[in-house]
C-alpha positions as CSV (number, residue, x, y, z in Angstrom):
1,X,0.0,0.0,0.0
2,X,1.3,3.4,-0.7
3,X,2.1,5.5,2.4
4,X,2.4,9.4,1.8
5,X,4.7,11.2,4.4
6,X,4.6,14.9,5.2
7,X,7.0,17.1,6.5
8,X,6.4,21.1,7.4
9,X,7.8,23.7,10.0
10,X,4.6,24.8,11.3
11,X,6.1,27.4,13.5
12,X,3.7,27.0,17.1
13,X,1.3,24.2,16.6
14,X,-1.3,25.7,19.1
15,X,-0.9,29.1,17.3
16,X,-1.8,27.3,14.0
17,X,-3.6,24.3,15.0
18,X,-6.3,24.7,12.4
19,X,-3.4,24.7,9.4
20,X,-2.7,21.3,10.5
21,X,-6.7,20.3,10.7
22,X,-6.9,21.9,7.1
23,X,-4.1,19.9,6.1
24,X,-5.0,16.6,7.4
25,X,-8.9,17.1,5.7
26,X,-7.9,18.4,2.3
27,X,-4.8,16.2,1.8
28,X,-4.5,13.2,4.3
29,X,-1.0,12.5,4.4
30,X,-0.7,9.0,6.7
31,X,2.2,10.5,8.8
32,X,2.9,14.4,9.3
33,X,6.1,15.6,11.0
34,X,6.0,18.9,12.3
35,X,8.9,21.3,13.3
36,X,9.1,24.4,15.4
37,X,6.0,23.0,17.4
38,X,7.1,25.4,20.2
39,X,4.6,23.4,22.8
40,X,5.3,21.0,25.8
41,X,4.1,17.7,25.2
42,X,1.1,18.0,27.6
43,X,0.0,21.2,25.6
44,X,-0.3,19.9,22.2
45,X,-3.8,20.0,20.8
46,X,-4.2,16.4,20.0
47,X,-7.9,15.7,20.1
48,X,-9.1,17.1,16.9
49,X,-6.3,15.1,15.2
50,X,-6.9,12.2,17.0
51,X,-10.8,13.0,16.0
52,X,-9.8,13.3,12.4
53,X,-8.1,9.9,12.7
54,X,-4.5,10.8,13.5
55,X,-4.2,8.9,16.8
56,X,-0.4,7.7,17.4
57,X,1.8,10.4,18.4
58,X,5.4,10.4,18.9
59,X,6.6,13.9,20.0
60,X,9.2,16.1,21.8
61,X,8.7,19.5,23.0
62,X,9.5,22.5,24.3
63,X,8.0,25.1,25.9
64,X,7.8,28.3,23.2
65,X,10.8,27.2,21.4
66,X,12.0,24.1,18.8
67,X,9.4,20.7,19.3
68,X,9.2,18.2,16.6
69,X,5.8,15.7,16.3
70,X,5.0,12.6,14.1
71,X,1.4,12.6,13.4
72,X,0.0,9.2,12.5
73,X,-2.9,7.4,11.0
74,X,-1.3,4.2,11.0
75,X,0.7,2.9,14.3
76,X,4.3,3.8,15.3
77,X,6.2,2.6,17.5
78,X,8.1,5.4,19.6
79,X,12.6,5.2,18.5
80,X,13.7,7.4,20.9
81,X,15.9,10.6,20.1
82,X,19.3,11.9,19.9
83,X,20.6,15.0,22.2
84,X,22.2,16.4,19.1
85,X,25.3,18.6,20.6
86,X,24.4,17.7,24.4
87,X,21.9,20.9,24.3
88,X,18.7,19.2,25.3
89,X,17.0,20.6,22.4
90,X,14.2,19.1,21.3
91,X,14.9,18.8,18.1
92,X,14.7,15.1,16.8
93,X,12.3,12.3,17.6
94,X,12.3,9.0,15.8
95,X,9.5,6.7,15.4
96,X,9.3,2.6,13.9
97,X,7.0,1.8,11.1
98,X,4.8,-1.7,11.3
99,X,6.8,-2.4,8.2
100,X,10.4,-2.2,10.1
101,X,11.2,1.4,8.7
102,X,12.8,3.8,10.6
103,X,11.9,7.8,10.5
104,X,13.7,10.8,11.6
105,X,12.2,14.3,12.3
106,X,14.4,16.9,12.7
107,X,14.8,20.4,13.1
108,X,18.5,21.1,12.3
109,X,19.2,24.8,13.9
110,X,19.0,27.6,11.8
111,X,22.5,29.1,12.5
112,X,21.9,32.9,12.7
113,X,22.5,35.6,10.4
114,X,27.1,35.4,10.3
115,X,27.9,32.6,8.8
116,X,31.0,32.9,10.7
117,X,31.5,29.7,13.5
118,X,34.2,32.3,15.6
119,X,31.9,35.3,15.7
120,X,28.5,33.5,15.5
121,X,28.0,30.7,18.3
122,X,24.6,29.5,16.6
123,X,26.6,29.1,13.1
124,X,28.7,27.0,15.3
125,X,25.8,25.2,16.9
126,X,24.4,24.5,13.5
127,X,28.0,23.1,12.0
128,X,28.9,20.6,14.9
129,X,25.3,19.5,14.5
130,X,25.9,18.3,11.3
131,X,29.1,17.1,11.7
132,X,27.6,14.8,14.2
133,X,24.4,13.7,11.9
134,X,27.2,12.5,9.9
135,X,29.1,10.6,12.2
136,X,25.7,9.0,13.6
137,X,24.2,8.1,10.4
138,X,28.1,6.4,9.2
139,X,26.2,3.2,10.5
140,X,22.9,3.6,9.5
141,X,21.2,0.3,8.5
142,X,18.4,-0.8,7.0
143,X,15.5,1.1,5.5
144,X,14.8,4.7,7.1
145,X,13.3,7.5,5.9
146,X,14.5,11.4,7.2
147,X,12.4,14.0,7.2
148,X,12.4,17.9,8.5
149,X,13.2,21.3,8.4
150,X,17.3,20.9,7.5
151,X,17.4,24.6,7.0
152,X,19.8,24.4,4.2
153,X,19.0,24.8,0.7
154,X,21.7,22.7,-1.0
155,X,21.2,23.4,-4.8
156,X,21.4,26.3,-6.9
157,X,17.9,25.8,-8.6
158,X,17.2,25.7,-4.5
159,X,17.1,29.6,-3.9
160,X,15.9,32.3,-6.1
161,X,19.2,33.4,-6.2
162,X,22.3,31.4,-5.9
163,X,24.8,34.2,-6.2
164,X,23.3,36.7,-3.6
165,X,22.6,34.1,-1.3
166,X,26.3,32.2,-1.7
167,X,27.4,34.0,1.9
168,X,23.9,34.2,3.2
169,X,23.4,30.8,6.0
170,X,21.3,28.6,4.6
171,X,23.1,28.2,1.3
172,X,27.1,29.3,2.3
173,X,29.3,26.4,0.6
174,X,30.2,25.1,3.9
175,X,26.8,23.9,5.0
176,X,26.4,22.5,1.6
177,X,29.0,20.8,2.2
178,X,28.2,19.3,5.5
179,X,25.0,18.3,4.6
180,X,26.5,16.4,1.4
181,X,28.8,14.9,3.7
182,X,25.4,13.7,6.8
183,X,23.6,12.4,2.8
184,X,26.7,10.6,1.7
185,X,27.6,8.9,5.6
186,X,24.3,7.5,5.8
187,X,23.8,6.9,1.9
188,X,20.5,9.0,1.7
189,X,18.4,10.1,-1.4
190,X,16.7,13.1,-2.1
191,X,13.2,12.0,-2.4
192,X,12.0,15.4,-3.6
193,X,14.8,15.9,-6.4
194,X,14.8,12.1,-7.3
195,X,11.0,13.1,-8.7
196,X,11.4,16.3,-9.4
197,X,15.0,17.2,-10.8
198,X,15.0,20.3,-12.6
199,X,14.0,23.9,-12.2
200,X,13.5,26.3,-9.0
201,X,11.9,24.5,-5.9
202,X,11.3,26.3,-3.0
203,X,9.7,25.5,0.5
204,X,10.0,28.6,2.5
205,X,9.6,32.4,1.8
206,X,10.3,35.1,4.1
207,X,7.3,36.8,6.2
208,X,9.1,40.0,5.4
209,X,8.8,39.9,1.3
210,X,5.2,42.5,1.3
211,X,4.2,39.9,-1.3
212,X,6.0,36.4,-1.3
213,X,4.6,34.6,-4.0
214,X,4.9,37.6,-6.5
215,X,8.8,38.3,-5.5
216,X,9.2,34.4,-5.4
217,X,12.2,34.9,-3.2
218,X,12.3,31.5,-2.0
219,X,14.6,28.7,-0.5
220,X,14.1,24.9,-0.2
221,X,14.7,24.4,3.3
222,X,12.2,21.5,4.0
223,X,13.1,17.8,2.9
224,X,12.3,14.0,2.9
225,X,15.2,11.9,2.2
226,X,14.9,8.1,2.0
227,X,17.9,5.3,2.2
228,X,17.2,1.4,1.7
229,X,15.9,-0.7,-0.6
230,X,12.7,-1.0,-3.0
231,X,10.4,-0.2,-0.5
232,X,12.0,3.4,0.3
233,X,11.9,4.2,-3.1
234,X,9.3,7.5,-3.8
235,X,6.5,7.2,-6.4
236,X,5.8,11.3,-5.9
237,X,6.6,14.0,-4.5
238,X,5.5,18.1,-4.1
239,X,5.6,21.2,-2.6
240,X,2.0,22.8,-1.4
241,X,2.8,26.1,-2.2
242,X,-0.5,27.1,-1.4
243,X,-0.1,26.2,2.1
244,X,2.0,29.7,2.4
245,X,-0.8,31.8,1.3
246,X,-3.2,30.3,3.6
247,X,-4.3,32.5,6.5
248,X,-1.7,32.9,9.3
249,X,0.1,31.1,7.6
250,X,3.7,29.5,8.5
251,X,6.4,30.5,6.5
252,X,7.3,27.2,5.3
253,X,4.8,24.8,2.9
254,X,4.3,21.1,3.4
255,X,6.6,18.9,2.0
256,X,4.9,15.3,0.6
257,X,6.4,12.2,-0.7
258,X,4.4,8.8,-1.5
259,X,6.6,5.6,-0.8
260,X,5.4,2.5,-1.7
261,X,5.6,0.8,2.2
């Protein structure tokens, strides 16, 4: 049976609870990972997604800051997390398919506006996080499937500009580097640029562009990446760009990729 995953930085999932109920109704993915949930556990609003048929949870949280979720119609088994960089953040959860597969949620940090790891500490943060993604996932086995907010755009048809935005974190060669070095430890695919491999993709637009979609100054930030055998393999995959223009919206879109699991 086909399984559709969905990824999206929902930026406070109490502030934009009804995004996620519009979501589930008019799309039904069978497993949503949030980001950026910025909610203790015990203050997620779970009933209406339970009530829409998303029952199994696997979360972490936080209060008002970082939080990732798995949302799921069909059961999961709770993996644990990592303590990425011995911060305490809360910013991966893991959680075991019925099938065997393993999937990741992250929230990679963002790494501030220097991308300079002497002068800027969370550039730092975000660099040492990667560098230890890649030494974790060196012996990854099995099928698994990753999924977040990586906050790195890592191709030049990924931003709206790769010039201006070469010394700009997000999309500075160094974490493009880094993250090519966390895909090629663990042997991950790009799910999303296995389906779609040409042309400007974008997940995330600023909230200070007056008018996002008509500047288009976008970055692909969000990502599903898969590793494993024929039944990790991705039969589609899209961006709902829509999802930015809806009311209150987050700044990031949903990310969705349909494995055959």
């Amino acid at each position: 049976m086909p399984l559709t995953v969905c990824t999206w930085n929902i930026n406070s999932i109490r502030l934009r609870e009804g995004l996620v109920l519009r979501l589930l109704r008019e799309h039904a993915p069978d497993i949503l990972c949030l980001q950026e949930i910025k909610s203790p556990l015990d203050k997620i609003p779970l009933a209406g997604f339970a009530e829409l048929g998303w029952r199994h949870v696997v979360a972490r949280g936080e209060k008002g800051y970082n939080g990732v979720a798995i949302l799921s119609r069909i059961p999961l088994a709770d993996a644990g997390h990592e303590d990425w960089c011995a911060r305490g953040d809360s910013r991966h959860v893991a959680a075991r398919l019925p099938d065997g597969t393993l999937l990741h949620n992250f929230y990679i940090p963002a790494g501030g506006d220097e991308p300079d790891p002497v002068a800027n500490p969370k550039f730092a943060h975000k660099l040492a996080f990667l560098d230890e993604m890649a030494a974790h996932f060196a012996a990854a086995e099995g099928p698994q499937i990753l999924t977040g907010d990586l906050n790195i755009a890592p191709r030049e048809d990924d931003v709206w500009s790769h010039r201006q935005l070469l010394n700009v974190v997000s999309h500075t060669p160094v974490e493009v580097e880094k993250l090519t070095a966390v895909m090629r430890a663990g042997g991950w695919r790009d799910v999303v640029r296995e389906l779609i491999p040409q042309g400007k993709l974008y997940s995330w637009w600023s909230y200070r562009a007056r008018d996002w979609s008509a500047s288009d100054r976008g970055r692909r930030l969000d990502h599903i990446w898969a590793r494993g055998g024929p039944e990790t393999r991705a039969r589609a995959a899209r961006i709902l760009r829509e999802a930015r223009g809806w009311e209150r919206p987050s700044d990031h879109a949903p990310v969705l990729a349909e494995f055959d699991i």
